[in-house]
C-alpha positions as CSV (number, residue, x, y, z in Angstrom):
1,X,144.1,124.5,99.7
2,X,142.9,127.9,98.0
3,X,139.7,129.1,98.3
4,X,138.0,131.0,95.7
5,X,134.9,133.3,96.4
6,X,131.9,131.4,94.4
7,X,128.1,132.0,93.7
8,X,126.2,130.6,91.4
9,X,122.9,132.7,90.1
10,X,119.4,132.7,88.8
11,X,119.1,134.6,86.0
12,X,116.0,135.9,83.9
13,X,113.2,134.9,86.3
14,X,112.0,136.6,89.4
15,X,110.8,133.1,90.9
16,X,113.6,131.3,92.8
17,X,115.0,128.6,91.3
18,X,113.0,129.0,88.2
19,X,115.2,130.7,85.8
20,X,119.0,129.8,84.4
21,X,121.6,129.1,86.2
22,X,125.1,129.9,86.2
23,X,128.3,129.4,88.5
24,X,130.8,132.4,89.0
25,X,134.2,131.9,90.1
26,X,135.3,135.0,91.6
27,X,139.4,136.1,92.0
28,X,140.0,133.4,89.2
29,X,143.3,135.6,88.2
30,X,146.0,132.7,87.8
31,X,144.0,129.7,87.3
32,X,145.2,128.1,83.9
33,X,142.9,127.5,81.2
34,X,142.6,123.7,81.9
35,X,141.7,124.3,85.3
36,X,139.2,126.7,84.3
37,X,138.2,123.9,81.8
38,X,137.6,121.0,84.5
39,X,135.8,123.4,86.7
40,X,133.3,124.2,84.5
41,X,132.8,120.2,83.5
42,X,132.6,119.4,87.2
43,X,130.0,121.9,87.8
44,X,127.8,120.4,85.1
45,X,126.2,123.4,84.0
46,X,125.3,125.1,81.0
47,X,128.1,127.6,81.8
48,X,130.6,128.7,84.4
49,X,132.6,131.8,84.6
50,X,135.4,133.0,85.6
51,X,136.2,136.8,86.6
52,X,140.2,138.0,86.6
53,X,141.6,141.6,86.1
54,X,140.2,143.7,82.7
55,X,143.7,143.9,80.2
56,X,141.6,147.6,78.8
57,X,141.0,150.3,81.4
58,X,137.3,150.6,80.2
59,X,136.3,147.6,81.4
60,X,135.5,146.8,85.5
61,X,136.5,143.4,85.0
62,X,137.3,141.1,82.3
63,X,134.9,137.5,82.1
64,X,136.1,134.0,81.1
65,X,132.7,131.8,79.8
66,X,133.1,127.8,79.6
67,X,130.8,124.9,78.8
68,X,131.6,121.6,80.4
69,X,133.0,121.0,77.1
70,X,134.6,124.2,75.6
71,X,135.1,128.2,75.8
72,X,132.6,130.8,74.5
73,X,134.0,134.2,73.2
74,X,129.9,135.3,74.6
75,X,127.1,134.5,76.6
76,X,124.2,136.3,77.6
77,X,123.0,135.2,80.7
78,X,126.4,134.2,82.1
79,X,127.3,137.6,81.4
80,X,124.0,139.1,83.9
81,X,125.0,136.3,86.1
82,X,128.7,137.2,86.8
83,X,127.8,141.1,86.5
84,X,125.1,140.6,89.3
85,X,127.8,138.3,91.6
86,X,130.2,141.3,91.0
87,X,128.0,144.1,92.4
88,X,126.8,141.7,95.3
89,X,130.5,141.2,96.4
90,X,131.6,144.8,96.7
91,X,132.0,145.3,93.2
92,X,132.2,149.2,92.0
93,X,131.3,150.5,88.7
94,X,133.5,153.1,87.0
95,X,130.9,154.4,85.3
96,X,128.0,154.5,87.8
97,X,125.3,152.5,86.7
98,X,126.9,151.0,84.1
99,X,129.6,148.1,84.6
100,X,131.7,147.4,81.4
101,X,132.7,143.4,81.2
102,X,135.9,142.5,78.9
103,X,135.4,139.2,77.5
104,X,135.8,137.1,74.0
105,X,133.5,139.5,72.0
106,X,135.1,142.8,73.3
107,X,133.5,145.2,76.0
108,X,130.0,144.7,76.6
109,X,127.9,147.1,78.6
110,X,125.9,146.1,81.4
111,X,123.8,148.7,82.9
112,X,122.1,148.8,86.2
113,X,118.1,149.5,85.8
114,X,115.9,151.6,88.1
115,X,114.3,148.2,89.3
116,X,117.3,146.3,89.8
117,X,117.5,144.4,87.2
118,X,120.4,144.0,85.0
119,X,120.6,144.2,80.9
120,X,123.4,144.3,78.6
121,X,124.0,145.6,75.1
122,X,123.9,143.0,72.5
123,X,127.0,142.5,70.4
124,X,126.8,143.1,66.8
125,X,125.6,139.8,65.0
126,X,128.9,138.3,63.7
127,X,126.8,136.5,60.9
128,X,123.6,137.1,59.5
129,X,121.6,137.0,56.4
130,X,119.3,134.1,55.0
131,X,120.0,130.2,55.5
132,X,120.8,128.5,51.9
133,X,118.4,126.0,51.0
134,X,120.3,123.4,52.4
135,X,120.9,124.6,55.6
136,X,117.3,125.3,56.4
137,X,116.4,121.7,55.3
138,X,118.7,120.3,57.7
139,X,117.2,122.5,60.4
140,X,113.3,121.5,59.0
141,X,114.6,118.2,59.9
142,X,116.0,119.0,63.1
143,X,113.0,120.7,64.3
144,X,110.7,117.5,63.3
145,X,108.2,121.1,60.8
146,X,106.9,121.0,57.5
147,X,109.0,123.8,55.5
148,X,105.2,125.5,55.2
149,X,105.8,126.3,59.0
150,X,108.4,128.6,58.5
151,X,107.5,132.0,58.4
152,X,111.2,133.0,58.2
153,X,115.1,131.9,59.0
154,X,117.7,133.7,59.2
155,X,121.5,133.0,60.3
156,X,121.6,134.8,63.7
157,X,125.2,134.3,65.3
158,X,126.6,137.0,68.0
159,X,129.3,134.5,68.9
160,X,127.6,131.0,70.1
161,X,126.8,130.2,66.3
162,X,122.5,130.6,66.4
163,X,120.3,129.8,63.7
164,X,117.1,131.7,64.2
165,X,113.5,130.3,62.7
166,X,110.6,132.2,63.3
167,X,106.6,130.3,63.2
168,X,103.6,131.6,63.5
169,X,102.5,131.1,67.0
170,X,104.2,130.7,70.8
171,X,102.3,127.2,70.6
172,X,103.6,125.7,67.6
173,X,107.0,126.5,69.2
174,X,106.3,124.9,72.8
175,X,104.7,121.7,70.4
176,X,108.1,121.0,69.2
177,X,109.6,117.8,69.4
178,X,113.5,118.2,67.9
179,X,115.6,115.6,67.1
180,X,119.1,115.4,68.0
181,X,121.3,117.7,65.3
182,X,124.6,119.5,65.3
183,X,122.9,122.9,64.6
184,X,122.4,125.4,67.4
185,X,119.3,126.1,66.7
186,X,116.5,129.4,68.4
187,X,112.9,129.1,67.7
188,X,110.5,131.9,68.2
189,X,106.9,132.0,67.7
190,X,104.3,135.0,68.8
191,X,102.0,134.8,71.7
192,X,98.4,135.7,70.9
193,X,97.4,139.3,70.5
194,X,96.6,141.3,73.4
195,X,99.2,139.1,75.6
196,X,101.6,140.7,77.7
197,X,104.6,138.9,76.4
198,X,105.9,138.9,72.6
199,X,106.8,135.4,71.7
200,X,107.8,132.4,73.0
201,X,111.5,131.1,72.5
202,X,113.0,127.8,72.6
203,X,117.1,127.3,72.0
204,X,118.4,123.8,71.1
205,X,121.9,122.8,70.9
206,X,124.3,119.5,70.6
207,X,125.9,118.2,73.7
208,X,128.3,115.5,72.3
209,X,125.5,113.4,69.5
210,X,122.8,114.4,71.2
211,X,120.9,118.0,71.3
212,X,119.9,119.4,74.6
213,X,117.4,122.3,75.5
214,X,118.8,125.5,77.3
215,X,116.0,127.3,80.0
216,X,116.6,130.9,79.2
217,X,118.8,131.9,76.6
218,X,120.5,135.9,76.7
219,X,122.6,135.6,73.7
220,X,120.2,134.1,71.6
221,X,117.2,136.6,72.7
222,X,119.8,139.4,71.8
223,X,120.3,138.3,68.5
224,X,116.3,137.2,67.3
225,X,116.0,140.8,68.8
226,X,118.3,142.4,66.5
227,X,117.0,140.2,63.7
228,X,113.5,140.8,64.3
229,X,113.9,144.5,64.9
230,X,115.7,144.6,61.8
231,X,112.8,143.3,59.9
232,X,110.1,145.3,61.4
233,X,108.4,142.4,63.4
234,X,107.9,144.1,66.3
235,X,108.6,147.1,68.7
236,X,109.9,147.8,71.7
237,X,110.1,147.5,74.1
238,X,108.3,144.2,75.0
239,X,109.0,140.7,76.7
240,X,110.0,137.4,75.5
241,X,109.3,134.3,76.9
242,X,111.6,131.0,77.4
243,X,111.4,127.6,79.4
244,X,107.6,127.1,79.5
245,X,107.7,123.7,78.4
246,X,111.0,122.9,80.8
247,X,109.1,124.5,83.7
248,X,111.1,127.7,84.1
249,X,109.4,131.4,84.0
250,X,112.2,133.1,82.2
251,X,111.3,136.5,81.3
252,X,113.7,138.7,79.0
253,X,112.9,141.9,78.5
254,X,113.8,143.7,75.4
255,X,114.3,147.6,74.9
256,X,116.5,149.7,72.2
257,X,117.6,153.1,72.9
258,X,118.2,156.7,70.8
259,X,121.1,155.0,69.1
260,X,119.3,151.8,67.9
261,X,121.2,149.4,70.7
262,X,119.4,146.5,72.0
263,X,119.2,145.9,75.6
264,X,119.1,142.5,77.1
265,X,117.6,142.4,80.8
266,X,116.0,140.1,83.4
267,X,115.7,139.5,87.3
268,X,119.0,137.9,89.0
269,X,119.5,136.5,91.6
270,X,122.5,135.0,93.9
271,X,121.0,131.7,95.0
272,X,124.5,130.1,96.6
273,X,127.3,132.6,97.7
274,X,130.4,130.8,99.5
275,X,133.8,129.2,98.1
276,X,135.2,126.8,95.8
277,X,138.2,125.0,97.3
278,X,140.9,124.3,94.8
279,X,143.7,121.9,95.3
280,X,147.4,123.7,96.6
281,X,149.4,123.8,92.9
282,X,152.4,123.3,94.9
């Protein structure tokens, strides 16, 4: 039998157990893409990774991301999860205090904060602009609103596919009730002012013909981040919230730096540390 170093983290919430979850398969180098595959579907989780040798000598390591059901080219808090059970098992940055992952979407930077928490750089939005009038009548639909409620919409993709909808306030957003839709689809709505947290978030997505709820979403606060920032919403840097209504504390925190890059942080933490025991190929 092989055994595989394996961890599986808390990501984006300083209270244990309360944040996302995600299982990293360390030394994954020559397991096939359909072991990889069933892995991840065993596990059950939103996502499971698998770290193997970088092919570009920027990166520290290069990052595999799977669904139970299929491979992302990007996710966020897979990616904070995997960089964090890295460092905790001897890895090394090249570049100090910043660790460079290879994965679907290119390099993506992860750098190490004063207070120990992680962020990484959001990828450039692969698709934005307005939704066409269908499209944002499905998702009216999907999110069980009145079209008035909408303040705006926006296409909002870095890789996973998001549609972003902004409303007025954090509790019309936790108020939701969704019905199940094929749309992946981020909510935001802004805390009252005076709070110490920005808005609210709430990220629904299919699961075979049903939609599911994720906890605490990286790639999709990366990319209402860009697309807020963009329109002159807000400022940084500030805090969003996610997973109220699911019981989590998720905080992300949201900063942009002299060259107009978004950074994606929050608290991680390695929850189970051990081994996965794979069956002997031969």
């Amino acid at each position: 039998m092989a055994r595989r170093a394996f961890s599986v983290v808390d990501v984006f919430s300083a209270d244990a157990f309360r944040g996302n979850p995600v299982a990293v398969v360390l030394e994954a180098e020559g397991l096939a893409d359909d072991e990889m595959a069933q892995i991840s579907a065993w596990t059950n989780l939103s996502e499971t990774t698998f770290l193997t040798r970088a092919t570009d000598p920027a990166a520290d390591y290069a990052l595999r991301i799977f669904t139970p059901s299929v491979e992302l080219p990007f996710a966020g808090h897979p990616t904070l999860g995997s960089c964090r059970a890295w460092l905790d098992a001897g890895g090394i940055p090249g570049r100090g205090d910043v660790v460079v992952q290879e994965c679907g979407v290119g390099l993506v930077e992860v750098r190490i904060c004063d207070d120990g928490r992680l962020a990484f750089a959001a990828p450039p939005l692969v698709r934005s602009g307005p939704l066409d009038d269908m499209l944002l009548s499905e998702v009216v639909a999907a999110l069980g609103i009145a079209p008035t409620q909408v303040v705006a919409a926006a296409h909002v993709d870095n890789g996973p596919g998001w549609v972003g909808v902004l409303l007025a306030t954090a509790d019309e957003v936790l108020a939701l009730e969704p019905v199940d839709s094929p749309l992946k689809i981020g909510v935001a709505g802004f805390h009252a002012p005076g709070s110490a947290e920005a808005y609210e978030v709430r990220a629904f997505f299919p699961d075979g013909a049903r939609s599911i709820e994720d906890p605490v979403t990286g790639s999709l606060n990366a990319s209402l981040a860009q697309w807020l920032l963009a329109e002159g919403r807000l400022t940084t840097p500030y805090v969003a919230t996610q997973g109220t209504r699911l019981g989590r504390t998720g905080r992300v925190t949201i900063d942009r730096d002299a060259a107009g890059r978004v950074w994606v942080g929050g608290a991680s933490t390695v929850r189970v540390s051990g081994a996965v025991i794979l069956p002997d190929p031969t």
